[in-house]
ZAFI-306571 format. One record per residue: residue number from 1; x, y, z of N, C-alpha, C in turn. Coordinates in steps of 0.1 Angstrom, whole numbers, plus 2048, in hexadecimal, padded with zeros to 3 digits. Last residue first. Layout:
! residues N
[NUM; [X; Y; Z]; [X; Y; Z]; [X; Y; Z]]
...
***
This chain:
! residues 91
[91; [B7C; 98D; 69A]; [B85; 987; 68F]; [B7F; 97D; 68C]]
[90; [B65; 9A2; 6A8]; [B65; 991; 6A4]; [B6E; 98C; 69A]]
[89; [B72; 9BD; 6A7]; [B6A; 9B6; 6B3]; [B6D; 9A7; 6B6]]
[88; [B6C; 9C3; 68C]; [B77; 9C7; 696]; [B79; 9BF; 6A3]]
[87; [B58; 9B8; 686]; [B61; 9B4; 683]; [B6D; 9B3; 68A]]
[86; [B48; 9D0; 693]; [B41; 9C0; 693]; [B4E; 9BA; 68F]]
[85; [B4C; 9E7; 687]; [B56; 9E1; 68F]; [B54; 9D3; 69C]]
[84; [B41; 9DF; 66F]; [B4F; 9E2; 672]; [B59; 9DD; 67D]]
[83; [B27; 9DD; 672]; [B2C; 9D7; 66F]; [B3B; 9D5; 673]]
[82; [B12; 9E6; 68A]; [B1F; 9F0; 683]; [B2B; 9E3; 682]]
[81; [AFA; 9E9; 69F]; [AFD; 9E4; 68F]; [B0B; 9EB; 68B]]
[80; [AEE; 9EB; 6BC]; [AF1; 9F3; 6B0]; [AF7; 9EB; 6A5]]
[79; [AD5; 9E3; 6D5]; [ADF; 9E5; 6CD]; [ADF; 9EA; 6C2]]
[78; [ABA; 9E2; 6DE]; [AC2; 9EC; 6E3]; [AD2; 9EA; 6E1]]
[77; [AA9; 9CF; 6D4]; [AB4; 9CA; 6DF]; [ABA; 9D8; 6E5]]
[76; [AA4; 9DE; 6BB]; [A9A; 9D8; 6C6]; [AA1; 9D2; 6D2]]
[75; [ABB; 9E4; 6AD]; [AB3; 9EB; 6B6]; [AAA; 9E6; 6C0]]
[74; [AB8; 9CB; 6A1]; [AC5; 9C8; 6AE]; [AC3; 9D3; 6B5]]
[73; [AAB; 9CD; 68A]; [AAA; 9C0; 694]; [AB1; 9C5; 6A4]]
[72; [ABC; 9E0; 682]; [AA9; 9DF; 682]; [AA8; 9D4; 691]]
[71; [AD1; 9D3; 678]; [AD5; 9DF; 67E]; [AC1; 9DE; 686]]
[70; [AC8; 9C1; 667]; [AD1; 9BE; 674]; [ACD; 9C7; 679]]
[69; [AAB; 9C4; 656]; [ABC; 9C6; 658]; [ABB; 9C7; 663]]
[68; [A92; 9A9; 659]; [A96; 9B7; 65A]; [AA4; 9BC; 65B]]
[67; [A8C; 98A; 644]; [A8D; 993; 652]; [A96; 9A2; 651]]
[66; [A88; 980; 632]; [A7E; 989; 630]; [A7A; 989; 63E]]
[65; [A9E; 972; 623]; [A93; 965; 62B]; [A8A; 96F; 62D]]
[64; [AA8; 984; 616]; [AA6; 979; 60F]; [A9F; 970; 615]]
[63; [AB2; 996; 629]; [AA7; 99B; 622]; [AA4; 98C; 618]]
[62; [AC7; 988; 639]; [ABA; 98B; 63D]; [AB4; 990; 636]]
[61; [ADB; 988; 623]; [AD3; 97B; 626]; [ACA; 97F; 62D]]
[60; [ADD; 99E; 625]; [AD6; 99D; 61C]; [AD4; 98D; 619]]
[59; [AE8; 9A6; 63C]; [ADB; 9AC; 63C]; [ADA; 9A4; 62A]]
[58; [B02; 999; 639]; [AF5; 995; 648]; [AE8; 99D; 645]]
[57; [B1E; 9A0; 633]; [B0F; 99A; 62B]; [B00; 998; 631]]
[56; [B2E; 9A3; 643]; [B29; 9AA; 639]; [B1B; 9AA; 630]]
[55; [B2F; 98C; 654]; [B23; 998; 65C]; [B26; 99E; 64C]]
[54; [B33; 96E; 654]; [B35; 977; 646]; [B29; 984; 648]]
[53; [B20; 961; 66F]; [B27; 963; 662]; [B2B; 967; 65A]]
[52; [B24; 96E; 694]; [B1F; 96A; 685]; [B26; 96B; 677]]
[51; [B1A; 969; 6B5]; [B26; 962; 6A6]; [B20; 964; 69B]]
[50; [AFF; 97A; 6C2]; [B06; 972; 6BF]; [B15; 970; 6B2]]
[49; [B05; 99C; 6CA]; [B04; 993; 6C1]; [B09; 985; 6C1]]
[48; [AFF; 9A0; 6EF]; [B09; 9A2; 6DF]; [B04; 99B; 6D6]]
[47; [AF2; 9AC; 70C]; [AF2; 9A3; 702]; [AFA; 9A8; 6F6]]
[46; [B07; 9AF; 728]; [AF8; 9B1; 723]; [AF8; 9A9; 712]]
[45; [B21; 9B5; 737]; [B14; 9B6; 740]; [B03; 9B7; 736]]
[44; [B37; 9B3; 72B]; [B2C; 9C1; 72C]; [B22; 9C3; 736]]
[43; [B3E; 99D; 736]; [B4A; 9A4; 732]; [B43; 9B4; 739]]
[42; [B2A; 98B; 72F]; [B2C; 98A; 73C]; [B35; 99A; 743]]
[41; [B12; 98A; 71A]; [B23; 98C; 716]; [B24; 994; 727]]
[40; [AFA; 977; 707]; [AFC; 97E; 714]; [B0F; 97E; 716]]
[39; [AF2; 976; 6E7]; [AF9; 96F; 6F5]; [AFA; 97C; 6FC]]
[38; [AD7; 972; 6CF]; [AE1; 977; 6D5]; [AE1; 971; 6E0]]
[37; [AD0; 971; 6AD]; [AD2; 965; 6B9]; [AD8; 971; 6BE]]
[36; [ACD; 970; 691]; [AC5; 973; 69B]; [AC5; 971; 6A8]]
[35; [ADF; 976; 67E]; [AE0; 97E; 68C]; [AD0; 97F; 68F]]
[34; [AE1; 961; 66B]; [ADC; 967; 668]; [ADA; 977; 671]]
[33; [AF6; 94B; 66D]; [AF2; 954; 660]; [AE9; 961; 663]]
[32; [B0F; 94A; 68A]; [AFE; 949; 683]; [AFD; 951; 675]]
[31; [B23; 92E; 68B]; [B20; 940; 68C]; [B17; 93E; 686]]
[30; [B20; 912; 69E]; [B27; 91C; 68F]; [B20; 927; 692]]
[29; [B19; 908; 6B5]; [B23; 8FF; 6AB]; [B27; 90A; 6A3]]
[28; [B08; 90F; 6C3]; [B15; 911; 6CF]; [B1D; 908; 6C2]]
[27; [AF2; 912; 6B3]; [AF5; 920; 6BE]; [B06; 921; 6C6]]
[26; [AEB; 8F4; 6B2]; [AF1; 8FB; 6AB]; [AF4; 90C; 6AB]]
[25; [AEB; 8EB; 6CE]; [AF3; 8E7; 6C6]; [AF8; 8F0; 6BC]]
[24; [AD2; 8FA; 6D1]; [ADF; 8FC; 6DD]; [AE9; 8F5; 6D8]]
[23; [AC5; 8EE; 6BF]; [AC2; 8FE; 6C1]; [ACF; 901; 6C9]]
[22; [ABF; 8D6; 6C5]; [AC5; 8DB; 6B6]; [AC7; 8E7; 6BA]]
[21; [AB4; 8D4; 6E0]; [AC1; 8D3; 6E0]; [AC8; 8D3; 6D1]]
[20; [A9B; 8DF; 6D6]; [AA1; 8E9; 6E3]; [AAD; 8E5; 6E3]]
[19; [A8F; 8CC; 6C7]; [A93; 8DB; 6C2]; [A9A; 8E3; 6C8]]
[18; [A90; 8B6; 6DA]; [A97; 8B4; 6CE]; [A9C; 8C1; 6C5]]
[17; [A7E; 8BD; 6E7]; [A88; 8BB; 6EC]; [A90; 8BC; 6DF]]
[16; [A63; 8C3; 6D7]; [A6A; 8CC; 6E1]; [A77; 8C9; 6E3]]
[15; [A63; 8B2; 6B8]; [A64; 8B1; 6C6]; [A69; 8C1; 6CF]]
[14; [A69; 8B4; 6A0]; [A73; 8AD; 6A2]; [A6A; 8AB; 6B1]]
[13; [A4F; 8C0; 694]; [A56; 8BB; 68D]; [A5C; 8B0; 694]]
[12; [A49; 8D8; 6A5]; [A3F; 8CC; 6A3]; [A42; 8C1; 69B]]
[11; [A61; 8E1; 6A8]; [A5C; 8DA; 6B6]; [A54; 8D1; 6B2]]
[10; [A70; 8E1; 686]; [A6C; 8E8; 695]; [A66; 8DC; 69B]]
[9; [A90; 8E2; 677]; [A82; 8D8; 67C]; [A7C; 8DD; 684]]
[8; [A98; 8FA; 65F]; [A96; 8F8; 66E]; [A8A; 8EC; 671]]
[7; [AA7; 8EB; 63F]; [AA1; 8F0; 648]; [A9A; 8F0; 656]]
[6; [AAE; 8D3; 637]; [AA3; 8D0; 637]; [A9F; 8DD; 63D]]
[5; [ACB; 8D6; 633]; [AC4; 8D3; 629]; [AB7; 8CF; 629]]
[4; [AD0; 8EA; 648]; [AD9; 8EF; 63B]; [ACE; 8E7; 62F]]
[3; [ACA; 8D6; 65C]; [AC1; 8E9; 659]; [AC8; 8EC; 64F]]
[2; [ADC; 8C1; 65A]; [ACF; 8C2; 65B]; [AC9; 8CD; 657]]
[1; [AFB; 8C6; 647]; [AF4; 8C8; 654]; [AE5; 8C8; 651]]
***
């Protein structure tokens, strides 16, 4: 995959257009590494974590690019972090 081996092209790179439909491509193709992303969950009425990958791990790929644990991040949203039952949740 392109961002696997070149990393994110941005806007000044690829184009506005071009970043806005990588972005909605890849958001709606595979679970995200990293939880930065979130969706709107019609169910609740508010936002969830996007899909993500191997959540056990999620804060220490975020400490490896030298973003803040999950849990940090998702305060700011006025969510919670609890791995568990993140799983419980997302087979």
């Amino acid at each position: 995959m392109i961002v696997d081996k070149y990393s994110w092209l941005g806007a000044d790179v690829i184009g506005e257009q071009c970043n806005t439909a990588m972005f909605v491509a890849l958001r709606e193709g595979r679970r995200q590494r990293y939880g930065t992303q979130l969706k709107w969950d019609d169910r609740i009425k508010g936002y969830q974590l996007a899909p993500l990958e191997d959540p056990d791990h999620v804060d220490q790929r975020r400490q490896a690019i030298g973003l803040s644990p999950l849990g940090v991040y998702l305060a700011q949203w006025g969510l919670t972090w609890d791995v568990e039952r993140y799983k419980r949740e997302n087979p």
